[in-house]
VMD Tcl script that draws the C-alpha trace (Angstrom):
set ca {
  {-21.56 44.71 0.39}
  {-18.88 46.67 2.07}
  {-15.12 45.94 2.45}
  {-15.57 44.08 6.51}
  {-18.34 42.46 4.77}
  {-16.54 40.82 2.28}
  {-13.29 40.14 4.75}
  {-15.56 38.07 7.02}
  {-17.29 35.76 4.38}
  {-13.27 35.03 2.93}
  {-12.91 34.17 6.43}
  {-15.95 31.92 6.72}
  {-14.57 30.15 3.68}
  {-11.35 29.48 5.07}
  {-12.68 28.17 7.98}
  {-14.77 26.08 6.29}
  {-12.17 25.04 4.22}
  {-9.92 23.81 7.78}
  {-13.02 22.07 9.06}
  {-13.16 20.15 5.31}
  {-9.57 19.21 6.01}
  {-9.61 18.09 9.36}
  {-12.57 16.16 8.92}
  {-11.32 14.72 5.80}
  {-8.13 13.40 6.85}
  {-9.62 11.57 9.98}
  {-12.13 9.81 7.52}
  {-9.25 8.94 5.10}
  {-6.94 7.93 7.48}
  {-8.98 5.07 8.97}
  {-9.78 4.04 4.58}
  {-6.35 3.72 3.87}
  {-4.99 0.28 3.63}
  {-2.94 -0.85 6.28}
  {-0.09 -3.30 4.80}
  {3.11 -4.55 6.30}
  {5.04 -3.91 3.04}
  {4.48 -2.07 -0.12}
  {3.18 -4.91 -3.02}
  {6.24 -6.07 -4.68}
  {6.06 -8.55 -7.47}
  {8.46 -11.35 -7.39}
  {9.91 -11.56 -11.27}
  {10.95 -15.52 -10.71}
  {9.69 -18.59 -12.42}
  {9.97 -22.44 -11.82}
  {9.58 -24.29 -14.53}
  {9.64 -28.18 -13.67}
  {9.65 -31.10 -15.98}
  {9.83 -35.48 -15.17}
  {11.14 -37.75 -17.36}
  {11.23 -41.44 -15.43}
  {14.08 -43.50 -15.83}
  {16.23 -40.94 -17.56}
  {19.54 -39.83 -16.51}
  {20.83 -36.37 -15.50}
  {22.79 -35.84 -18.67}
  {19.67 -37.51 -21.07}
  {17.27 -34.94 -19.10}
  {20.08 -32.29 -19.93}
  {20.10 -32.55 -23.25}
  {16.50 -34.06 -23.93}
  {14.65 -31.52 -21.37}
  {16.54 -28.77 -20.61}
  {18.72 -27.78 -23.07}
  {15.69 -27.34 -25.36}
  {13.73 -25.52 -23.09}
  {16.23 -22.87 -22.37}
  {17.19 -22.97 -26.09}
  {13.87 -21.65 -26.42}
  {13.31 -19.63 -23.29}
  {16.08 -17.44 -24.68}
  {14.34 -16.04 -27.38}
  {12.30 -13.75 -24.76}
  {13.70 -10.05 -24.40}
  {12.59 -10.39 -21.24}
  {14.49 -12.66 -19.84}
  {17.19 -11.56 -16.99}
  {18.77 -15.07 -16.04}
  {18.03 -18.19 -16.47}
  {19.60 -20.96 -13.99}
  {19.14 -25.09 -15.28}
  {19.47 -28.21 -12.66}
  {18.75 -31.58 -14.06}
  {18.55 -34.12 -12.12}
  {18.13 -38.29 -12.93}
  {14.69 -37.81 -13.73}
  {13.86 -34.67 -13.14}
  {14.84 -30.77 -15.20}
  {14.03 -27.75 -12.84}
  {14.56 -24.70 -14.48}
  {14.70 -20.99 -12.66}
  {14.00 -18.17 -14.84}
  {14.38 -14.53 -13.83}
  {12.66 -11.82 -15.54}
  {14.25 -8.14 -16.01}
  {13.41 -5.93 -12.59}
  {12.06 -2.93 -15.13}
  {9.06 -5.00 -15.77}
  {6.67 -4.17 -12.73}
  {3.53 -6.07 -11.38}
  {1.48 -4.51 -13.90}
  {3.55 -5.65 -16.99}
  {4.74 -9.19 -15.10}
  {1.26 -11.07 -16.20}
  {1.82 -10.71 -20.06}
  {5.42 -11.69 -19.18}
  {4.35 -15.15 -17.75}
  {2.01 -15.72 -20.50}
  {4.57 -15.33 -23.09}
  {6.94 -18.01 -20.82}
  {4.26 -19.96 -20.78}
  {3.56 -19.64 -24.94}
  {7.26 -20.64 -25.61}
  {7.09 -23.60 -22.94}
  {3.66 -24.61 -24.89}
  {6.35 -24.01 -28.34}
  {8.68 -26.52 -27.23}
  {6.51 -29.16 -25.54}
  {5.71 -30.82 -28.51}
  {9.44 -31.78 -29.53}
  {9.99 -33.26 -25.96}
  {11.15 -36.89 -25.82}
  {8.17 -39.57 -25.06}
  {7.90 -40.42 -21.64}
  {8.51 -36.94 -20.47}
  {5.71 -35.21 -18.58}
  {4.32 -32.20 -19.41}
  {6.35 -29.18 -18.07}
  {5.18 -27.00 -15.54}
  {5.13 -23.60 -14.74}
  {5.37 -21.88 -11.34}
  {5.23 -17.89 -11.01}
  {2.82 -17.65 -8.12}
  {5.27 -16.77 -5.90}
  {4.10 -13.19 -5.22}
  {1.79 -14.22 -2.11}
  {2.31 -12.50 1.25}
  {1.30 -15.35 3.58}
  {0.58 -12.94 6.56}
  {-1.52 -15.13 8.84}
  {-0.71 -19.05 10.05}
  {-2.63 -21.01 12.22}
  {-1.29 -24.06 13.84}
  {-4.56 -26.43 13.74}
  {-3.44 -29.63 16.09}
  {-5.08 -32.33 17.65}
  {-5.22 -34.25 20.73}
  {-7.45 -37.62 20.86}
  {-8.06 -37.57 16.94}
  {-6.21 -39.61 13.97}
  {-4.49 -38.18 11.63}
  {-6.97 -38.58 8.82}
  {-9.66 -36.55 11.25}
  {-7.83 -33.99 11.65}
  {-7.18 -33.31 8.18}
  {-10.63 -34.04 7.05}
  {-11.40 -30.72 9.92}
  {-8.87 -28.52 8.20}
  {-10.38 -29.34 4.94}
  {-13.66 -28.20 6.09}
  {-11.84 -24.72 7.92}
  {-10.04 -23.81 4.59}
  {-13.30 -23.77 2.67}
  {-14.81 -21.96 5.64}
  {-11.87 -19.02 5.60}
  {-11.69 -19.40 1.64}
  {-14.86 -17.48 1.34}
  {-14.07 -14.57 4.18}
  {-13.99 -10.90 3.00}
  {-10.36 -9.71 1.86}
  {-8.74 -13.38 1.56}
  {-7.02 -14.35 -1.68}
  {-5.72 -18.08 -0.85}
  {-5.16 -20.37 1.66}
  {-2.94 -23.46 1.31}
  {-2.20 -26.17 3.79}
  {1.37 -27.13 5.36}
  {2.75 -30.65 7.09}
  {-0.06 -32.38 5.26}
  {1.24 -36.05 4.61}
  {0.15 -37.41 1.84}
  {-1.48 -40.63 1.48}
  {-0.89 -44.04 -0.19}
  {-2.29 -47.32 -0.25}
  {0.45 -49.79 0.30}
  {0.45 -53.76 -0.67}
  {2.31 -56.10 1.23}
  {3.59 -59.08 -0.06}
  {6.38 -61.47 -0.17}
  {8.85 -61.87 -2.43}
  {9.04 -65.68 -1.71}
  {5.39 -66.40 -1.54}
  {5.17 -64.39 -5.21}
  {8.05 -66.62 -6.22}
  {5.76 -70.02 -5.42}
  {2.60 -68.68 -7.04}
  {4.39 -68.23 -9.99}
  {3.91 -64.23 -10.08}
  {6.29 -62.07 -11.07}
  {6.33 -58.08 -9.28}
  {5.90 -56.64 -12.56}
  {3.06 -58.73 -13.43}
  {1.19 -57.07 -10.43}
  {1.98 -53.73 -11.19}
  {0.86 -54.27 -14.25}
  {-2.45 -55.17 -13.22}
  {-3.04 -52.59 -10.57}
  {-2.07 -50.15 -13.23}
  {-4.30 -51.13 -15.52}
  {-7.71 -51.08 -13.21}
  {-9.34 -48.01 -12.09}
  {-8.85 -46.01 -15.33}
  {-11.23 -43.26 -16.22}
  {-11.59 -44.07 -20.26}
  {-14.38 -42.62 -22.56}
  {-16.65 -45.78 -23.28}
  {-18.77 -44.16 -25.51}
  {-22.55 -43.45 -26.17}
  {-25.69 -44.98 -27.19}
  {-28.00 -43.31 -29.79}
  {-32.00 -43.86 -28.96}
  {-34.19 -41.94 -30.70}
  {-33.73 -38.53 -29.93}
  {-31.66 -38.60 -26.96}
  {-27.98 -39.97 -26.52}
  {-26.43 -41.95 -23.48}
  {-23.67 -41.84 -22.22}
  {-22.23 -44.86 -20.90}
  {-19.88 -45.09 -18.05}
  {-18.23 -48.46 -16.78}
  {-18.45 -49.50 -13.31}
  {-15.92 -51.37 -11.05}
  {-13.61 -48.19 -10.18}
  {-12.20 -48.55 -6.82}
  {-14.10 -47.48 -3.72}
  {-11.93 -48.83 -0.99}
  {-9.10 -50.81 -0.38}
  {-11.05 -53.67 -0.20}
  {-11.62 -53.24 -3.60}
  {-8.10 -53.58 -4.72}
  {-7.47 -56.63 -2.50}
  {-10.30 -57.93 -4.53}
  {-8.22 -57.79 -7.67}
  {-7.59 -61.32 -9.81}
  {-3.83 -62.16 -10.46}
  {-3.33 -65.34 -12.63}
  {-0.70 -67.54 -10.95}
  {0.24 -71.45 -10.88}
  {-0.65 -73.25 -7.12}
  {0.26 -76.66 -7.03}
  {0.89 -77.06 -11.10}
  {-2.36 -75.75 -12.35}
  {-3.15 -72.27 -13.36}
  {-5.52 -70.29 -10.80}
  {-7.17 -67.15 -10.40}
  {-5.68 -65.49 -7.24}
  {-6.94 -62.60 -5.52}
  {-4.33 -60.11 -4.14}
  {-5.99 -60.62 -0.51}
  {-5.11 -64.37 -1.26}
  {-1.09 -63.19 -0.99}
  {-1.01 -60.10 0.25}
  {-2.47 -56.98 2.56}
  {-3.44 -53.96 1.13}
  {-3.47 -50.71 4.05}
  {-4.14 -47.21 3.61}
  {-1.03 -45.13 5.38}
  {1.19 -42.11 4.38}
  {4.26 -41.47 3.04}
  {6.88 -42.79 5.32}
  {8.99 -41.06 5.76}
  {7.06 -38.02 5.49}
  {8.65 -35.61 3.41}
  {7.34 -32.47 5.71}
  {5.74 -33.00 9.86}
  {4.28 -30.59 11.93}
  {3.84 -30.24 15.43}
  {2.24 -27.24 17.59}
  {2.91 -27.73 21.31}
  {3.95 -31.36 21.02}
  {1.00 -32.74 18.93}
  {0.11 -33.66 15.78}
  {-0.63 -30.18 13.59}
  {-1.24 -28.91 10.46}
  {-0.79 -24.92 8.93}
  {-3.16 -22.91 7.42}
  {-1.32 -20.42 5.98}
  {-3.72 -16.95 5.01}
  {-3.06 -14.94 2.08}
  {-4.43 -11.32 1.95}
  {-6.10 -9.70 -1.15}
  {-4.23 -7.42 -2.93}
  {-4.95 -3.64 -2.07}
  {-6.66 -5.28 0.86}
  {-6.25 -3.68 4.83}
  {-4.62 -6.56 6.43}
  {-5.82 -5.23 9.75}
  {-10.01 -5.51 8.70}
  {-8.70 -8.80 7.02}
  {-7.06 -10.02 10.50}
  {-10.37 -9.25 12.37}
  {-12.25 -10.78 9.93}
  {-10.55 -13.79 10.08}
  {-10.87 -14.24 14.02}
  {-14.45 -13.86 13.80}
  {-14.83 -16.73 11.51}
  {-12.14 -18.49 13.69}
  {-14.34 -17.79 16.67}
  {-17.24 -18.70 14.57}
  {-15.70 -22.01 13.75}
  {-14.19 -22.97 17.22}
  {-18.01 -23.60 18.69}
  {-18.41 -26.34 16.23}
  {-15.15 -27.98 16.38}
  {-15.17 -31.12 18.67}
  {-13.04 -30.97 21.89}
  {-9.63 -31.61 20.88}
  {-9.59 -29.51 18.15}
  {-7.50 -26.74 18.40}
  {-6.28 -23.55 16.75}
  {-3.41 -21.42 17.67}
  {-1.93 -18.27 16.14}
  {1.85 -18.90 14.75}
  {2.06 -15.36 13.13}
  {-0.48 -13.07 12.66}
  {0.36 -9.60 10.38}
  {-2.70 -7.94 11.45}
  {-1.25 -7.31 14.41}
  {2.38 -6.13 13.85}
  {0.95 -3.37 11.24}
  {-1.85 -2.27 13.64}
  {1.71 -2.13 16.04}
  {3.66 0.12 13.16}
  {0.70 2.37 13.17}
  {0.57 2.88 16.71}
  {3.98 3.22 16.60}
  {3.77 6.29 14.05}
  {0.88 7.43 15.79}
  {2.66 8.36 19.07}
  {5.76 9.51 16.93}
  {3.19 12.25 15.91}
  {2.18 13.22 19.21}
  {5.59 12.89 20.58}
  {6.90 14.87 17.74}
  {4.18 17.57 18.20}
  {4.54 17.92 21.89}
  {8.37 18.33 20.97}
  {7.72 21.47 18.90}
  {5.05 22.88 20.93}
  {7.25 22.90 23.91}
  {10.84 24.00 21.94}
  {8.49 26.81 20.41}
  {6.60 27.64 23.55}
  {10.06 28.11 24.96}
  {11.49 29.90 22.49}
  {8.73 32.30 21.08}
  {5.82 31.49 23.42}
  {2.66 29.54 23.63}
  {0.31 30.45 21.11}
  {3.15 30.61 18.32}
  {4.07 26.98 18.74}
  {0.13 26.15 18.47}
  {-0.09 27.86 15.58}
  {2.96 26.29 14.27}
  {2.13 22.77 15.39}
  {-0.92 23.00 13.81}
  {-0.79 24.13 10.46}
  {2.78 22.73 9.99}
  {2.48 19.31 11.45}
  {-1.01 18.40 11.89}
  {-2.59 20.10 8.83}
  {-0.06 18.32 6.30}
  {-0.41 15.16 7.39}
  {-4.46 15.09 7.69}
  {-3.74 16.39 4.02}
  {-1.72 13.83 3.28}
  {-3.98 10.86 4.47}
  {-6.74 12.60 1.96}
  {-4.05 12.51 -1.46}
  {-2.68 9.02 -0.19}
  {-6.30 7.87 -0.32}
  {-6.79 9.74 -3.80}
  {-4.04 7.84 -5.08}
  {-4.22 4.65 -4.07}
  {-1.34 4.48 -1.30}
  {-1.80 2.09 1.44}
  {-0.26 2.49 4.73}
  {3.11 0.37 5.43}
  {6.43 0.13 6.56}
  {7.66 2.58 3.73}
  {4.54 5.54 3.51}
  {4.67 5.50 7.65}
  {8.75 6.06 7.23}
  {8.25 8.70 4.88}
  {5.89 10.82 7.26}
  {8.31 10.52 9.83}
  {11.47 11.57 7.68}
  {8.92 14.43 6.77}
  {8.08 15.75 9.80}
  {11.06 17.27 10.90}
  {11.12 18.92 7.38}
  {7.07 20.27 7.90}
  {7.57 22.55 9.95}
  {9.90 24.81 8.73}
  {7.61 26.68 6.33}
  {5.01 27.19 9.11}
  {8.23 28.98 11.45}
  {9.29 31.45 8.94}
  {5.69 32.27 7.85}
  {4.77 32.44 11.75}
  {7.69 34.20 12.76}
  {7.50 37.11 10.07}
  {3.51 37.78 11.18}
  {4.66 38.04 14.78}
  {7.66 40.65 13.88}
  {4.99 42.38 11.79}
  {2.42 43.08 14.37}
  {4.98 43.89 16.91}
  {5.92 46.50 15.20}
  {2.09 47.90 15.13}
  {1.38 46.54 11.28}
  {-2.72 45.76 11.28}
  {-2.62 41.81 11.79}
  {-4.16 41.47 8.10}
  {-1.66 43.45 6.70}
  {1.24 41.72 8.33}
  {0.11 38.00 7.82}
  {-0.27 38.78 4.23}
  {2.73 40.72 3.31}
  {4.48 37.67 5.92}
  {3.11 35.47 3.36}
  {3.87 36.55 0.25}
  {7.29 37.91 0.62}
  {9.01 34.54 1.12}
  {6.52 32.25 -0.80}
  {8.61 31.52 -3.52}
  {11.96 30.90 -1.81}
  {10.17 28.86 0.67}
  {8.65 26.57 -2.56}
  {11.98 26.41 -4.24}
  {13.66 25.12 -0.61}
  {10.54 22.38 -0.34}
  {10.66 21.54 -3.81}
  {14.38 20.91 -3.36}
  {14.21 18.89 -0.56}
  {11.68 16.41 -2.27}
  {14.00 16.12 -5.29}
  {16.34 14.46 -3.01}
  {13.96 11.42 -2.73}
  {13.22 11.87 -6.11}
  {15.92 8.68 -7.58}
  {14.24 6.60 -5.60}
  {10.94 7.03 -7.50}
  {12.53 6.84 -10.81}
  {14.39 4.10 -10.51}
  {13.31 1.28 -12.95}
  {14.36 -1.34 -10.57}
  {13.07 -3.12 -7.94}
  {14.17 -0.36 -5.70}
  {11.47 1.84 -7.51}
  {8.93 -0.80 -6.98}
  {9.06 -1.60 -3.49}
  {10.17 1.68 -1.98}
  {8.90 4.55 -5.18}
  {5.79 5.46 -2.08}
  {8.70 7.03 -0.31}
  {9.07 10.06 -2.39}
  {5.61 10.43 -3.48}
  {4.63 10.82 0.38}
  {6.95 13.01 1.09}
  {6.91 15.43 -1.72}
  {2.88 15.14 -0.70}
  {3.59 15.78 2.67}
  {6.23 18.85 2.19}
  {4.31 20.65 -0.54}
  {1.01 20.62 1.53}
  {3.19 22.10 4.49}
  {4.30 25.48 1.89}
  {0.44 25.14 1.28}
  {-0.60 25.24 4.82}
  {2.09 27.75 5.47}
  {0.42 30.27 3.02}
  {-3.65 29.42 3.85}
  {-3.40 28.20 7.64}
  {-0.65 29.79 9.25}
  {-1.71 33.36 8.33}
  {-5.62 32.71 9.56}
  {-4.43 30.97 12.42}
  {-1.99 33.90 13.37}
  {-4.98 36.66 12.68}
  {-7.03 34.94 14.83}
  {-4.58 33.90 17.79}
  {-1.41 36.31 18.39}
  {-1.35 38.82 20.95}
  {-1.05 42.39 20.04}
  {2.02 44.51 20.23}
  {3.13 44.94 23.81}
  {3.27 48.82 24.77}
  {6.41 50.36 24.37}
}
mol new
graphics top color blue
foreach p $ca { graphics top sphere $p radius 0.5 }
foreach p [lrange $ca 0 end-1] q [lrange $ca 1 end] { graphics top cylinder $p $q radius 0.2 }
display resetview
């Protein structure tokens, strides 16, 4: 095999190597998640405890001066704030920001083990304490569901039966309700007509507490097999509690009274309702959608309007569902956003170039100093497990204007080369080579700049540590390109040296 021989199959690879490229950055790019914001964990707990009938200074120093007594023991612990309350301790707890989403689970379990520590030494009548770190949900899609013709209770039983429908759809993680009211059976009576019967108000709290208790009754042994038994009477209705027998006195002898016999028992809501909704003057209620983690909120979006769609032909007329805020689309806007900043910004440099040194040059530079790098940045982003949001998109636009600088020396040196006669081989390699290493040391410094951002143990690191991985990704695969691309791409495109 002679020497041409050789030259064109180093060629062929090359080439082959550009198509790989190309064609793997347009598959990546449409893998990569598409988020609105980097996940972010939120390093805050709620820890909330009752204790009926106490006072804020007994829950003080019954509830929450023991808890946070023994919440401090945790070297993980940032802050911790206290408000007790007659009746009620909250307690906010905020964990160090070095300790990531990754660590933050074995945090809260801890939290939880020294809450579990304490419980045991709380006064009686306290309730059991309770924990709250979910707050890390994104809820990136709400639907008004409202109603016009239907009672309240419908239309809640119809956004029971659409949460369990969008529960189960590809890519969703939870979906919780908003503006439901909650219910309660209420029993009217009189004061004066208990007085004359002889009842007293805490004699009929005491029996309606008492009633409708789930209690273990036991087993029966028969031969080989045991039964369980299970007493009847639990309450299906409200009938059933009107039903009830209150002793009282009528007329000087003792009686048997039902609670029908004195009062009305209703099924209503709270009133006044601690949270309402309305959606275009009616009655509504919020579904609020939760994406997966790691999930692309744009499939996710779609997915959810075909099930909507799915949905809507069963629903009854008056059922209706509206969009309130929907992520899906303002990330699929951010990425058409960055999208035309590309273009834009390579129709900038092909036209400063093509004005400056001439056509081919700024094709040649556009190419394998903007185009190249970022198609070869979609295919590390999706190596690595970087989704595509607010922060990654930023960083490929700070980066661009910073891309193209290795491809305009490398460029520039080939065409100064052959226009002095140098064979084009010749010229892109020794064009090449000569500034390779200063050209590294300049990209390497500019990514250092970016670099505190990524080591920051913070919060800061967290949320925004994609910003310097991108764009040392992005600025090392342009010294890259500069070295493979721009010389082929030169060889194969420059005019020769003008006579004379």
């Amino acid at each position: 095999m002679n020497l041409s021989a050789i030259a064109i199959e180093k060629r062929a690879i090359a080439y082959f190597g550009v198509a790989l490229v190309i064609i793997g950055g347009v598959f990546c790019f449409f893998q990569l998640g598409q988020l609105e914001d980097p996940e972010f964990s939120v390093k805050t707990a709620v820890i909330t405890t009752t204790y009926p009938g106490a006072s804020a200074e007994q829950v003080e120093l019954e509830i929450t001066d023991r808890i946070e007594t023994k919440l401090q023991e945790m070297t993980e612990l940032k802050n911790v704030y206290s408000n007790s309350r007659p009746g009620l301790s909250i307690i906010k707890v905020d964990i160090k920001s070095n300790y990531w989403s990754e660590r933050l689970p074995q945090v809260w379990d801890i939290l939880r083990k020294k809450v579990a520590d304490v419980e045991p030494s709380l006064p009686p009548g306290a309730g059991k304490p309770k924990v709250g770190d979910d707050f890390g949900y994104v809820f990136g899609f709400l639907l008004a569901v409202s109603s016009d013709g239907f009672s309240y209770a419908e239309l809640e039983r119809y956004v029971k039966d659409m949460r369990k429908e969008l529960s189960v759809v590809s890519g969703v993680a939870r979906v919780d309700f908003w503006g439901v009211q909650d219910k309660r059976i209420y029993v009217d009576v009189s004061t004066n007509q208990l007085a004359a019967l002889n009842i007293t108000p805490e004699q009929l709290i005491r029996t309606l507490q008492s009633e409708n208790m789930v209690v273990d009754a036991g087993s029966v042994n028969h031969e080989s097999n045991r039964f369980r038994v299970t007493p009847t009477g639990e309450f299906a209705s409200p009938e059933d509690i009107a039903d009830l027998a209150v002793s009282g006195t009528v007329v000087g002898r003792d009686e048997i009274l039902r609670i029908r016999d004195f009062a009305s028992v209703s099924v209503g809501y709270v009133d006044p309702p601690m949270q309402l909704m309305r959606h275009n003057g009616r009655p509504a209620i919020a579904l609020a959608i939760a994406p997966g983690a790691g999930e692309n909120v744009v499939h996710v979006g779609n997915a959810i309007d075909h099930r909507i769609n799915e949905m809507m032909s069963d629903l009854p007329i008056g059922i209706d569902i509206q969009r309130v805020s929907w992520q899906s689309d303002q990330v699929s806007e951010s990425i058409r956003a960055f999208m035309i900043s590309l273009l834009e910004a390579v129709a900038i440099v092909l036209i400063l170039l093509a004005v400056t040194m001439g056509i081919r040059p700024g094709i040649i530079i556009g190419i394998s100093g903007l185009v190249f790098p970022i198609l070869g940045t979609f295919i590390v982003m999706s190596i690595m497990g970087i989704d595509l949001h607010r922060i990654s998109l930023g960083a490929l636009i700070i980066a661009m204007g910073m891309m193209v600088d290795n491809a305009i020396v490398v460029t520039d040196g080939i065409m100064v080369r052959i226009a002095q006669g140098r064979d084009r081989v010749e010229a892109a390699i020794e064009a090449a080579n000569g500034p390779a290493l200063p050209l590294l040391g300049a990209t390497v410094v500019a990514c250092m700049a970016f670099y505190p951002i990524f080591a920051s143990s913070y919060d800061t690191g967290e949320y925004a540590g994609s910003l310097f991985t991108v764009v040392a990704i992005s600025l090392v695969l342009s010294w890259v390109f500069c070295q493979t691309v721009a010389p082929l791409l030169c060889i194969a495109m420059l005019p020769g040296p003008k006579p004379g």
